[in-house]
C-alpha positions in Angstrom: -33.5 2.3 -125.8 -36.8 1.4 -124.5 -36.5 -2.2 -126.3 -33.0 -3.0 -124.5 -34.7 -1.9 -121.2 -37.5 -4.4 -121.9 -35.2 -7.0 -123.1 -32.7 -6.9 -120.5 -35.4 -6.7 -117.8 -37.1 -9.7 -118.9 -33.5 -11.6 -119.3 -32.8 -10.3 -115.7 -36.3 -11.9 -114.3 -35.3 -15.0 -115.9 -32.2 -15.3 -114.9 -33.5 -14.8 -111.1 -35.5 -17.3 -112.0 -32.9 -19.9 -112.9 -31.4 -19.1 -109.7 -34.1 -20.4 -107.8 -34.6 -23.6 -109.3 -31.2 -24.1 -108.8 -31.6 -24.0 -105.4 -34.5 -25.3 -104.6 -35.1 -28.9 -103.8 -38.7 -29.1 -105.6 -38.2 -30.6 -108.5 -39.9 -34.1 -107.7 -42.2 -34.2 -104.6 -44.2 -37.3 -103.1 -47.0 -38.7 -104.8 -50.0 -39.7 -102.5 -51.9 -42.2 -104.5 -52.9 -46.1 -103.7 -51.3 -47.2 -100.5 -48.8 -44.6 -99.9 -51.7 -42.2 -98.4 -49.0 -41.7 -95.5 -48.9 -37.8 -95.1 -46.9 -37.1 -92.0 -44.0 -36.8 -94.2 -43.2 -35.0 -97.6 -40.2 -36.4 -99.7 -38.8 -33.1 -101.9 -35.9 -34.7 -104.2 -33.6 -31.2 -106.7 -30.8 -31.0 -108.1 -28.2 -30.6 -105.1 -30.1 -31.9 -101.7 -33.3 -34.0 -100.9 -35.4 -32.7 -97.7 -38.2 -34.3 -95.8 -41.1 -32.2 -94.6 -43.1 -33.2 -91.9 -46.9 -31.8 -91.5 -45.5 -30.6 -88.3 -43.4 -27.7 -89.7 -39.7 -28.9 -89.2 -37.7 -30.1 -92.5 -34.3 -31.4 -92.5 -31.8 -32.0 -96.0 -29.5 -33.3 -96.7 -27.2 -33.0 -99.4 -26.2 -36.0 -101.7 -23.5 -37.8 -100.6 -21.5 -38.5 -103.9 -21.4 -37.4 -107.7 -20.3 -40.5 -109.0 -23.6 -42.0 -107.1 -25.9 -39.7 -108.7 -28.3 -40.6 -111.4 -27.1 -39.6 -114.9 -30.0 -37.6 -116.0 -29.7 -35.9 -112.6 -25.6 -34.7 -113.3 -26.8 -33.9 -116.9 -29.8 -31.4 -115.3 -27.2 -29.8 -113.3 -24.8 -29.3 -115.7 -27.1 -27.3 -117.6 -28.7 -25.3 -115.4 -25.2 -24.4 -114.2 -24.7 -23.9 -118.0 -28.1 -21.8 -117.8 -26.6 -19.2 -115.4 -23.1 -18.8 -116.8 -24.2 -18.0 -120.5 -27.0 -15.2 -118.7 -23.6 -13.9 -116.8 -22.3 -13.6 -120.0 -24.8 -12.3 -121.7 -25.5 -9.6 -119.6 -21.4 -8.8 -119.6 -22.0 -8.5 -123.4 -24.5 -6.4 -122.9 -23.0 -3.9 -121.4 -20.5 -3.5 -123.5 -22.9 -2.7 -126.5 -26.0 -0.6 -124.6 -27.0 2.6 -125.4 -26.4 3.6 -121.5 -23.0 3.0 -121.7 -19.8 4.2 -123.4 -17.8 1.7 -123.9 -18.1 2.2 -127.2 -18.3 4.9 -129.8 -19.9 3.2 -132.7 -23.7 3.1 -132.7 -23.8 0.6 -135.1 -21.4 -1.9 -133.5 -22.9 -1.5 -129.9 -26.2 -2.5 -131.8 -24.7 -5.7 -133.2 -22.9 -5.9 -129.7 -26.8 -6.1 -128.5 -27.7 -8.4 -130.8 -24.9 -11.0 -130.0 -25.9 -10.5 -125.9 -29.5 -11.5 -127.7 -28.7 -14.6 -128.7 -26.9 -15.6 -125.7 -29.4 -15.0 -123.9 -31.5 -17.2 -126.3 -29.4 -20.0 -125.7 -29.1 -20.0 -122.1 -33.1 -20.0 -122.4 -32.7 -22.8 -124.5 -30.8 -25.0 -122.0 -32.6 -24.3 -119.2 -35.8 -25.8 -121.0 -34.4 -29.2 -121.2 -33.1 -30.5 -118.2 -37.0 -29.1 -116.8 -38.7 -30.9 -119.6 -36.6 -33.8 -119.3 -37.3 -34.2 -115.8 -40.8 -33.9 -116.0 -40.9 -36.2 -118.8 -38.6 -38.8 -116.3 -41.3 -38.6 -113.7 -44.3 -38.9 -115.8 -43.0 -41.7 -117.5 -42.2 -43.1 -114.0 -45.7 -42.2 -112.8 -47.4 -44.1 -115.5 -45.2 -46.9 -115.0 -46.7 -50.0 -113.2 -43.2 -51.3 -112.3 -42.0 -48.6 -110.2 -43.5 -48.7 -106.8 -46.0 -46.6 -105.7 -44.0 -45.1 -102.7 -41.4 -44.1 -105.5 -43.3 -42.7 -107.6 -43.3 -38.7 -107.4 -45.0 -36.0 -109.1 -43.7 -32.5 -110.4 -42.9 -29.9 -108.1 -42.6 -26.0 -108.0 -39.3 -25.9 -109.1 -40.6 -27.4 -112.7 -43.0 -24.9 -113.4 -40.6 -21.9 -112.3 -38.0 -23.7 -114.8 -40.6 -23.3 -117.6 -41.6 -19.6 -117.0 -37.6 -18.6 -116.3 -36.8 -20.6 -119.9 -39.6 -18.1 -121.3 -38.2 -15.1 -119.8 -34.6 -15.8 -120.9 -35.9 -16.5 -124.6 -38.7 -13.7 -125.2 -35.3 -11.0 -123.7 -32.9 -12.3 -125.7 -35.3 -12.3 -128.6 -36.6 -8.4 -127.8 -32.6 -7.6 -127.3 -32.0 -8.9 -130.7 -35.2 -6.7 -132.3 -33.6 -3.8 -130.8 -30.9 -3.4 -133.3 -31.9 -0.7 -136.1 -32.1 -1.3 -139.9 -29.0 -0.8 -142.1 -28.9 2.7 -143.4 -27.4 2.8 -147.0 -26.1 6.4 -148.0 -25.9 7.1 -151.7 -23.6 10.2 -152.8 -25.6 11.4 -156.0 -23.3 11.0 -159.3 -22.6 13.8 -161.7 -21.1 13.5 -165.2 -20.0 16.6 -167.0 -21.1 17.0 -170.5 -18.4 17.0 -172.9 -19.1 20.4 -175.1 -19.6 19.3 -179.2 -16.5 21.2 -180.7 -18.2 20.9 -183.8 -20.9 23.7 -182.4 -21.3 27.2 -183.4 -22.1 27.7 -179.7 -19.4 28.1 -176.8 -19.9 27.2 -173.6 -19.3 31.2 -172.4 -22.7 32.0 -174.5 -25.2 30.5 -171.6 -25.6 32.7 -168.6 
């Protein structure tokens, strides 16, 4: 019991997590380096809206005008991270179904494996949040590095990167405490008896022995 607490705790956090990076439009920021030391403005570029904040305090967004306009590796990130969040719905369906604070079911050994399946689910859903994170920050270091791109294009990681990495944690370390919860098999062996035949041939009968 106290393992499924832990595990669907940490899957929960994580699943919060992936939530907010979702939403948040931090996933590349502006980089202030050579001639673009301009910092009146901040340029914050995620997965559904870009926003510009000025040093002043206001920010306005704006969401992006068309799919089809979008870059590919930036349709691909959201359509894991939407991918992220339906698996941990489901996952956490699952795992009410099979937890020991429910009664959905009778069987203690099916609600384990129940647990175990929710587990792994939630494995996977850690699993696809980690790449469209790492394969943005891979995207803008590459960019970053890159003396073709233009300086004032060139942006750097944001918050929302780093959250991805600790909520891809979260999701894998639950799912992977879920699936420890299950018990070991327990194998019951029924002792064997085999009667002795009595020897006919014997001067002793079986009624002789107290």
């Amino acid at each position: 019991m106290a393992l499924q607490v832990l595990g669907i705790t940490l899957s929960m956090i994580g699943f919060a997590g992936t939530i907010i990076i979702c939403a948040l439009p931090m996933w590349k920021v502006t980089a202030f380096i050579g001639t673009n030391i301009v910092v009146a403005q901040v340029f914050w570029e995620g997965l559904w809206m870009t926003c510009v904040y000025e040093r002043i305090g206001q920010m306005q967004c704006k969401l992006y005008d068309a799919l089809l306009d979008l870059d590919p590796s930036l349709q691909a990130a959201r359509g894991l991270i939407v991918t992220t969040m339906a698996l941990a719905c489901l996952a956490f369906l699952i795992f009410l179904v099979g937890a020991d604070c429910t009664n959905c079911l009778s069987n203690p050994r099916a609600k384990a494996r129940i647990v175990v399946v929710s587990g792994i689910t939630f494995m996977l859903s850690g699993l696809t949040a980690v790449v469209p994170v790492s394969w943005t920050a891979d995207s803008i270091i590459r960019d970053f590095h890159n003396p073709i791109v233009h300086e004032a294009l060139k942006r750097e990681m944001g918050a929302a990167l780093y959250v991805g990495w600790v909520t891809a944690g979260f999701l894998f370390v639950g799912g992977a405490v879920l699936c420890t919860s299950c018990p070991p098999e327990r194998h019951n062996y029924s002792p064997r008896y085999t009667l002795t035949k009595t020897d006919t041939h014997s001067g002793y009968a079986i009624k002789n022995y107290v």
